[in-house]
C-alpha positions as CSV (number, residue, x, y, z in Angstrom):
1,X,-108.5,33.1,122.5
2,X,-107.3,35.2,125.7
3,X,-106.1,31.7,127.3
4,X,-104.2,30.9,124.3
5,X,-102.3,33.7,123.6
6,X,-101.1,34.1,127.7
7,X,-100.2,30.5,127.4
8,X,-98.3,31.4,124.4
9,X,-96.9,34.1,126.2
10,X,-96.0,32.4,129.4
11,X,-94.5,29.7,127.4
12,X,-91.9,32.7,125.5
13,X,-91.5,34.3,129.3
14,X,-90.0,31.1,130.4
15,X,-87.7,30.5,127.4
16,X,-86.3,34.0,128.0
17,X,-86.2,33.1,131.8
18,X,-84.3,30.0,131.1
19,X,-82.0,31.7,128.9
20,X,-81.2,34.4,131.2
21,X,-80.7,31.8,133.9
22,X,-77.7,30.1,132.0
23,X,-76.0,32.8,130.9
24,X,-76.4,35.5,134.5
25,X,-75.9,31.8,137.0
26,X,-72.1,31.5,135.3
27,X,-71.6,35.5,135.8
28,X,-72.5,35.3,139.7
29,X,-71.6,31.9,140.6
30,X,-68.7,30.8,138.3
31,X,-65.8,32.0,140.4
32,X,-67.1,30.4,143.5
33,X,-67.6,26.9,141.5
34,X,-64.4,27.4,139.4
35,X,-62.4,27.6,143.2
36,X,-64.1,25.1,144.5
37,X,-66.4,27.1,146.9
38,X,-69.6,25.7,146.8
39,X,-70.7,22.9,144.0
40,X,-72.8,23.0,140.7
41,X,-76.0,22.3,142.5
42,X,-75.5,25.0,145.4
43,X,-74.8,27.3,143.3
44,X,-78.1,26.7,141.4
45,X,-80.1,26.7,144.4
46,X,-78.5,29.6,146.0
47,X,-79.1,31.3,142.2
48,X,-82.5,30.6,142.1
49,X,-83.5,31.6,145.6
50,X,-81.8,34.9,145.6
51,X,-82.9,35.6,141.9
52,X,-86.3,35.5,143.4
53,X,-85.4,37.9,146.2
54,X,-83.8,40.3,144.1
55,X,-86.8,40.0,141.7
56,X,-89.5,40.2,144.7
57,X,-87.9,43.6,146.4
58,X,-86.0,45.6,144.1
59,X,-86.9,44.4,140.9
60,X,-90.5,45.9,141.1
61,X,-89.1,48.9,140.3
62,X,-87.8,47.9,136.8
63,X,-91.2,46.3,136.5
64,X,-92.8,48.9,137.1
65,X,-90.3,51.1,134.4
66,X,-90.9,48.3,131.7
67,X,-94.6,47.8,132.3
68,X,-96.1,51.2,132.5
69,X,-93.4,53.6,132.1
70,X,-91.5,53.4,128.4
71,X,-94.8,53.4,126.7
72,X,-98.2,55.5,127.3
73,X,-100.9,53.3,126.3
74,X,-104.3,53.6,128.1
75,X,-104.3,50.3,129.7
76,X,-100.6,49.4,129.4
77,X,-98.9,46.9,126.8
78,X,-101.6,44.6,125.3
79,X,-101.3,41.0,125.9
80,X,-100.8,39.8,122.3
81,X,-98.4,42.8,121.8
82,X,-96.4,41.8,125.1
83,X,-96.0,38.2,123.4
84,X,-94.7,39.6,120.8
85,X,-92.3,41.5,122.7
86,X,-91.0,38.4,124.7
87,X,-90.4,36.7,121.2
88,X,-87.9,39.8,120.2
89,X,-86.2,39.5,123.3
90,X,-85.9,35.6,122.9
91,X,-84.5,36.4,119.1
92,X,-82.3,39.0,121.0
93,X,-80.7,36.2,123.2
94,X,-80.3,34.0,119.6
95,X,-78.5,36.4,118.5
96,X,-76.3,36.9,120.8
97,X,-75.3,33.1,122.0
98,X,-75.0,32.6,118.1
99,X,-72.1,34.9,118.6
100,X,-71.2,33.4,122.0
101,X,-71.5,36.7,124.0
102,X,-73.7,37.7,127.0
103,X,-76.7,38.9,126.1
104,X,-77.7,42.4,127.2
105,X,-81.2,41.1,128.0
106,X,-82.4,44.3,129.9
107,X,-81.7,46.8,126.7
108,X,-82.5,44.6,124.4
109,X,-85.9,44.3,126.3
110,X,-86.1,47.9,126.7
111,X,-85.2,48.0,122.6
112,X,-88.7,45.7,122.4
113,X,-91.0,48.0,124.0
114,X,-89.8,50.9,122.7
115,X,-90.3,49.9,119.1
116,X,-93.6,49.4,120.6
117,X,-94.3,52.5,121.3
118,X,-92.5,54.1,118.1
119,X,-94.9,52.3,116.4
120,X,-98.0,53.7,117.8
121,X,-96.7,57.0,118.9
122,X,-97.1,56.4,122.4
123,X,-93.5,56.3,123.4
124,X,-91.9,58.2,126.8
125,X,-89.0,60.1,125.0
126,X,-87.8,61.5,128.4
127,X,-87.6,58.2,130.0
128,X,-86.2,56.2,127.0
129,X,-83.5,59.5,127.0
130,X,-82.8,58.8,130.7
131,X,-82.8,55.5,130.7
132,X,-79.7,55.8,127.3
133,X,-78.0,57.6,129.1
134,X,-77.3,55.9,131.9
135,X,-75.9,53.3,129.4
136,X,-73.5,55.8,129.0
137,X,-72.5,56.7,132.2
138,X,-72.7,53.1,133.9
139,X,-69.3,51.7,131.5
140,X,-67.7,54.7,132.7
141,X,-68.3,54.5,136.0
142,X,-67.0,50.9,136.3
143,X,-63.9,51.2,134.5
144,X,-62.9,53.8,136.5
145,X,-64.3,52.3,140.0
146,X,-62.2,49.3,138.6
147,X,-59.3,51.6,137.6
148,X,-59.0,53.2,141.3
149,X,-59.3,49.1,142.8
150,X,-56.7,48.2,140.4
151,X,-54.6,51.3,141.1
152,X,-54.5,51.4,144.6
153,X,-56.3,48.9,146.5
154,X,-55.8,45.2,144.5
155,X,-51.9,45.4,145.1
156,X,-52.1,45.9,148.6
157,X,-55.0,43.8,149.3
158,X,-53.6,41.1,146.8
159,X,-50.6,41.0,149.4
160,X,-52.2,40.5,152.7
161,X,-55.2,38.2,150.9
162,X,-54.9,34.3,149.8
163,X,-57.9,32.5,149.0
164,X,-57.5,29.5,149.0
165,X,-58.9,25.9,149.3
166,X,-57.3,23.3,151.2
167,X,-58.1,19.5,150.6
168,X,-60.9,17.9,152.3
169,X,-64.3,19.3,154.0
170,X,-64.3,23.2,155.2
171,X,-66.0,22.1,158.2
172,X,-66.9,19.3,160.2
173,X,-69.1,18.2,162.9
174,X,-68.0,17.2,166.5
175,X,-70.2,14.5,167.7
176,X,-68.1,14.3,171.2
177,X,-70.9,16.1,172.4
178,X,-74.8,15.7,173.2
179,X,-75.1,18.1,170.3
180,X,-72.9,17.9,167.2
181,X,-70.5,20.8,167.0
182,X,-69.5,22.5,163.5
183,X,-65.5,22.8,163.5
184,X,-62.9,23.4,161.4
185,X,-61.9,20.8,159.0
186,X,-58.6,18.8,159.2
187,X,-56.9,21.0,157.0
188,X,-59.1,24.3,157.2
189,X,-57.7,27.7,158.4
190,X,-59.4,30.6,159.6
191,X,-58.5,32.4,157.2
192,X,-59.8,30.2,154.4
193,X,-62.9,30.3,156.3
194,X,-63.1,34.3,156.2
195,X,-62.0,34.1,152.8
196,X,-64.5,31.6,151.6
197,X,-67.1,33.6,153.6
198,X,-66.7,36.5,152.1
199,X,-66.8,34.4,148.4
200,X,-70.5,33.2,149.2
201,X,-71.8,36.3,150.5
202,X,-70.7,38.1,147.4
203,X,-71.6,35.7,145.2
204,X,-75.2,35.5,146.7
205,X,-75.2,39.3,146.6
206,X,-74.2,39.1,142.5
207,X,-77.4,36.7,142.1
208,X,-79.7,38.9,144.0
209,X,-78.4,41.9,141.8
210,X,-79.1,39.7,138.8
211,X,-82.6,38.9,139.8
212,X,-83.4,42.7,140.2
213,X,-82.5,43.3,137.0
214,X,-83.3,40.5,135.1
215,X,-86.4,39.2,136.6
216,X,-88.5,42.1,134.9
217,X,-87.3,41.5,131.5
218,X,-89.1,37.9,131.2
219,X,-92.3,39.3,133.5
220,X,-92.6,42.6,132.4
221,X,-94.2,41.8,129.1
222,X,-97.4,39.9,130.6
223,X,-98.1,42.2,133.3
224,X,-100.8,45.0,133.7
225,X,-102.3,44.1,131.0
226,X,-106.2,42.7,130.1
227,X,-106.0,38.9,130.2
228,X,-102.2,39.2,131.6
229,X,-100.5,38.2,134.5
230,X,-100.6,39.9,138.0
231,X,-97.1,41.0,139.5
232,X,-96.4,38.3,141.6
233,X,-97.1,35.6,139.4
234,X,-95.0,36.9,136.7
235,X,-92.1,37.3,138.8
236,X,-92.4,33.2,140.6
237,X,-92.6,32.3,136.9
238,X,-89.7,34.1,135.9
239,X,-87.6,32.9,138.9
240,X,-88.5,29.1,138.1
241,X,-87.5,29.9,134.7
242,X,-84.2,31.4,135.7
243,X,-83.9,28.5,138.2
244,X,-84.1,25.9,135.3
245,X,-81.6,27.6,133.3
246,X,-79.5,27.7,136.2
247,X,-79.8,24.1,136.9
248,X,-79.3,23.0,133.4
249,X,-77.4,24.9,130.7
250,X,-75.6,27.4,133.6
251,X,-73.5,24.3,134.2
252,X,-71.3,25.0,131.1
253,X,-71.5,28.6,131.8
254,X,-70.0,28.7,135.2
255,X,-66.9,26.7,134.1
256,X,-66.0,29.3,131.1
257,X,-67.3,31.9,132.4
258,X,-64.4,35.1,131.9
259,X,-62.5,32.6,130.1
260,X,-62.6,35.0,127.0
261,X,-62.5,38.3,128.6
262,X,-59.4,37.5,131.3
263,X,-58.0,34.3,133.5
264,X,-58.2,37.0,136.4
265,X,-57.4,35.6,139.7
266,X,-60.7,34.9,142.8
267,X,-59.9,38.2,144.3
268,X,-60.0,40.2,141.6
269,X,-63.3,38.5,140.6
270,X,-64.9,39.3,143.4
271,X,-63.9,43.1,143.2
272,X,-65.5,42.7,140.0
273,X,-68.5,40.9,141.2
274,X,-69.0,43.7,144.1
275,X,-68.3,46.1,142.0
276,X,-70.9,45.4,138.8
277,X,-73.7,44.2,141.8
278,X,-73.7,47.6,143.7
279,X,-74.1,49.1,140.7
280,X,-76.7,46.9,139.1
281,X,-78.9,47.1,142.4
282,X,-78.5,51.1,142.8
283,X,-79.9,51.6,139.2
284,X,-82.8,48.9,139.5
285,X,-83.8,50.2,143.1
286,X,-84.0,53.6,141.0
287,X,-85.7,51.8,138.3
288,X,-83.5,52.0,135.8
289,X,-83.5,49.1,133.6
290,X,-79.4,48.3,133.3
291,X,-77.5,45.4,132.1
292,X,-75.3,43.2,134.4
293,X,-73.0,42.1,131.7
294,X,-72.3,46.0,130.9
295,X,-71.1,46.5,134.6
296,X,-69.1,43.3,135.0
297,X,-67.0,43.8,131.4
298,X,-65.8,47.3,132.0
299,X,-64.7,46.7,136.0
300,X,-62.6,43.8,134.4
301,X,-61.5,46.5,132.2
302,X,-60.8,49.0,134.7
303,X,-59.2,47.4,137.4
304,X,-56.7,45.9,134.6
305,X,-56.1,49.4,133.0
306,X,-55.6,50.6,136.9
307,X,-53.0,47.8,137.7
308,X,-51.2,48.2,134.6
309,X,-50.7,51.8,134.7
310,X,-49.1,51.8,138.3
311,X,-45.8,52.8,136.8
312,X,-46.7,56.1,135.2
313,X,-48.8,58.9,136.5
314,X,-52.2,58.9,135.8
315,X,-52.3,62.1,133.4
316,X,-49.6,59.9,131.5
317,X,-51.9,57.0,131.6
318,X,-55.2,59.2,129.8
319,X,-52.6,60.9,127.4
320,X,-50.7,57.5,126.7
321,X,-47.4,59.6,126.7
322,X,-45.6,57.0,128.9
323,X,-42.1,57.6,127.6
324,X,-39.5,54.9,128.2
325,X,-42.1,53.3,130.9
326,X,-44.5,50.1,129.5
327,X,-47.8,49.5,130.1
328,X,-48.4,45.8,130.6
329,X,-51.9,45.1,130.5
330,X,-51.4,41.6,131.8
331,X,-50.7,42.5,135.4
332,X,-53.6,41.7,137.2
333,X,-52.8,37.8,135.8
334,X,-49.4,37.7,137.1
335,X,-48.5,35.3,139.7
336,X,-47.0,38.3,141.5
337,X,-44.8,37.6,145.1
338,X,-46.8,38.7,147.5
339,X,-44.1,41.2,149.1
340,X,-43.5,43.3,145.5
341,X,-45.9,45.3,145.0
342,X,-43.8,48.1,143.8
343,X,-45.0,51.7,144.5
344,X,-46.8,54.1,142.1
345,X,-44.7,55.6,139.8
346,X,-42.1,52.9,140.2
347,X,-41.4,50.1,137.9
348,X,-42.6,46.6,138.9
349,X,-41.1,43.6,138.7
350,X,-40.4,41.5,136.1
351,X,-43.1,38.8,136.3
352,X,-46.1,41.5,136.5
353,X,-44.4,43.4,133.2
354,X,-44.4,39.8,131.3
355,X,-47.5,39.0,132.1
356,X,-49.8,38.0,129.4
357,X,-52.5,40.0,127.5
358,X,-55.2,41.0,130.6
359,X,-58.2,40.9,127.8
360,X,-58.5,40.2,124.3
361,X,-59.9,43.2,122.7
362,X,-61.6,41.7,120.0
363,X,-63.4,39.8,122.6
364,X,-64.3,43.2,124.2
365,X,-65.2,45.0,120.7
366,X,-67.7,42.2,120.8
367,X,-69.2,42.5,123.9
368,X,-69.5,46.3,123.2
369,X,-71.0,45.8,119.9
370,X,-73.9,43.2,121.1
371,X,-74.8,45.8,123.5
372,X,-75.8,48.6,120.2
373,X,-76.6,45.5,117.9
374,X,-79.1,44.0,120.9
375,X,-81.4,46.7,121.4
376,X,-81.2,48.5,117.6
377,X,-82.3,45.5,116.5
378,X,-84.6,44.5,118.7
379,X,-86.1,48.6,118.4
380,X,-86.2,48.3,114.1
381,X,-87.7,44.7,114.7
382,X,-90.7,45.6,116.8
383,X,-91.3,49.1,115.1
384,X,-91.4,46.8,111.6
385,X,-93.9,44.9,113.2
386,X,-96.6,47.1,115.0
387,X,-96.1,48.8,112.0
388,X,-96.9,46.0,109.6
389,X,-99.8,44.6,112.0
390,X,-101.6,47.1,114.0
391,X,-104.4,44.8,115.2
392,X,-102.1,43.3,117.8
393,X,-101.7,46.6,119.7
C-alpha cells in the first residue's frame, strides 16, 4: 500500500515538476533564445543543469521550510497527506495556465501545507506570518529596485550598451595550428562577445535562482516522511521533471514569454532578470519560500514607472501632481537615439513620450490576482479536505 501511494505521489511530483519547468525555462531563458543567444535545446540543457544546482545548494533551505517548518506534526507531513498536497498544487498550476498566467507555484504550495496544518491544528502561525509578509515586502522592493534602474541607470547604460547579434557563428575555430584555436567569427565584435557574455551568465544565474525556489515545491511533499522520499532523491526527481518541461512545453514559453506584460528591449530584460534572481536566491538561502514570477512582474513594473517619470521629480511622481509635464509609460520601449537621454527633470524627446503603453494593466491585475487566488484556494482546498478525511493525516 506504502509503494502505491509514493508511486502515486512521485508520479504528481513530476507533473508539478514538468509544469514548473515550462512555464520558469521561458522566464530565464526566453530573452536569450528570443535574441538569438543560445538555441531552444541549450537553453534546456543549461535550464536543467543549473535548476539542479540551485535546487542541490540553496534550495535545501526552502525544503527544509516546506518539509518540517509550516506544520508541527510529530513525524512531519504523512505520505498520503503529502500526495494530496502535490495534487492541490498541480490544480493550482490548472488554474492558473487556464487563465494563461504564471503560476505562483511556491505560495500556492505553501497555501497546500498550510491548509494542512489548519486542519489538524498543527500549523506554525509565526512562520506562515513571516513567510506573508515577505510577499508583501518582496513586490515592493522590486518595483522600486526597478524604479531607481529605470530612473537613473537604464538611460545611461542604454546609451553606451548595444547588444546585438551579427550574422553568422559568434566564434570559430582556427585550425592553422597543431591545436584548433577559438576566434572571433567573421562578423563578431568584441563587444557582442562581452555583451552576449554577460546574457548567458545572467541567464544561467535566473535558472539557478529558479531551481532554489522551485525545486522544493515538487519535493517537499514526499520528503521526511514514513515511506517517503529521502532529500536527494526528491530533488534529482524534481530536476528531471523540470528538465522535461523544459525540453518540451518551455519551447512555446520562451518565445512569448513578456509578450503580455511589455515588448521591453534585451537590456532591460536582463536588469530584470538580475534583478528578480538576487532577490529570489537571498530569500531561499534564508528559507523563505518566494515566488519568481512575483519578483520578475513588479522590476518590469518599476524600472518602466522609473524611466517614465524622469521628467518630474520624484515626490511629483508618488503624488501624481505632474502639472503640464506627461508621464509616458512607454518609454523603456522606445527606440530611443542613443545620444538623448535627456536629464532628470527635463523633458525627453519626442519618440520616448510617444512611445506605446509599457504594460497592459489588466494583464498585471491578473498576474496580481493569481498570486491571492493561488494560495487562498489552494489553503480553503486542503483545509476542506483534512477536514472532510482525517484518516489521510
Amino acid at each position: 500500500m506504502v509503494e502505491t501511494i509514493l508511486l502515486i505521489g512521485v508520479v504528481a511530483s513530476i507533473f508539478v515538476g514538468f509544469n514548473i519547468g515550462g512555464s520558469s525555462t521561458g522566464i530565464a531563458w526566453g530573452p536569450p533564445v528570443g535574441a538569438g543567444v543560445v538555441s531552444k535545446a541549450t537553453a534546456a540543457v543549461l535550464m536543467t543543469f543549473f535548476v539542479f544546482l540551485g535546487g542541490w545548494t540553496v534550495g535545501r533551505n526552502v525544503l527544509g521550510t516546506l518539509s518540517e517548518g509550516i506544520i508541527t506534526l510529530e513525524g512531519g507531513i504523512p505520505l498520503a497527506a503529502g500526495v494530496a498536497i502535490l495534487f492541490f498544487i498541480g490544480l493550482g498550476i490548472l488554474v492558473a495556465n487556464v487563465f494563461g498566467v504564471p503560476v505562483p507555484t511556491s505560495m500556492t504550495t505553501v497555501g497546500a501545507i498550510a491548509g494542512l496544518g489548519l486542519a489538524t491544528n498543527t500549523l506554525n502561525y509565526a512562520l506562515i506570518a513571516e513567510i506573508i509578509s515577505w510577499w508583501f515586502v518582496t513586490p515592493i522592493i522590486g518595483f522600486w529596485i526597478g524604479g531607481v534602474i529605470g530612473r537613473y541607470l537604464y538611460p545611461a547604460i542604454n546609451q553606451r550598451v548595444d547588444i546585438e547579434k551579427s550574422a553568422g557563428p559568434l566564434l570559430v575555430f582556427d585550425r592553422r595550428g597543431s591545436v584548433p584555436k577559438p576566434t572571433l567569427g567573421p562578423n563578431t565584435t568584441r563587444s557582442e562577445v562581452v555583451s552576449t557574455a554577460v546574457v548567458f551568465v545572467i541567464a544561467c544565474y535566473m535558472a539557478f535562482s529558479a531551481g532554489a525556489s522551485n525545486v522544493p515545491n515538487a519535493a517537499a511533499p514526499l520528503v521526511g516522511t514514513a515511506g517517503g522520499l529521502t532529500d536527494d532523491t526528491a530533488i534529482i526527481i524534481a530536476t528531471l521533471a523540470i528538465g522535461i518541461g523544459a525540453f518540451t512545453i518551455a519551447r512555446r514559453t520562451m518565445e512569448s514569454v513578456g509578450g503580455e506584460l511589455s515588448d521591453i528591449p534585451l537590456l532591460a530584460a536582463l536588469f530584470v532578470m538580475l534583478t528578480a534572481s538576487t532577490i529570489t536566491t537571498v530569500l531561499s538561502w534564508l528559507g523563505i519560500p518566494i515566488s519568481l514570477v512575483m519578483a520578475t512582474v513588479m522590476t518590469i513594473v518599476g524600472i518602466g514607472w522609473g524611466r517614465a517619470t524622469r521628467p518630474i521629480t520624484v515626490s511629483d511622481a508618488v503624488r501624481r501632481d505632474v502639472g503640464d509635464q506627461e508621464i509616458a509609460p512607454g518609454a523603456i520601449t522606445a527606440d530611443q537615439p542613443r545620444n538623448k537621454s535627456a536629464p532628470i527633470g527635463e523633458a525627453e524627446p519626442d519618440e520616448v513620450l510617444n512611445a506605446g503603453d509599457l504594460f497592459n494593466p489588466r494583464a498585471i491585475i491578473k498576474y496580481i490576482s493569481m498570486w491571492i487566488i493561488g494560495p487562498s484556494m489552494s489553503t480553503g482546498l486542503a483545509y476542506g479536505f483534512f477536514v472532510l478525511f482525517p484518516g489521510v493525516v
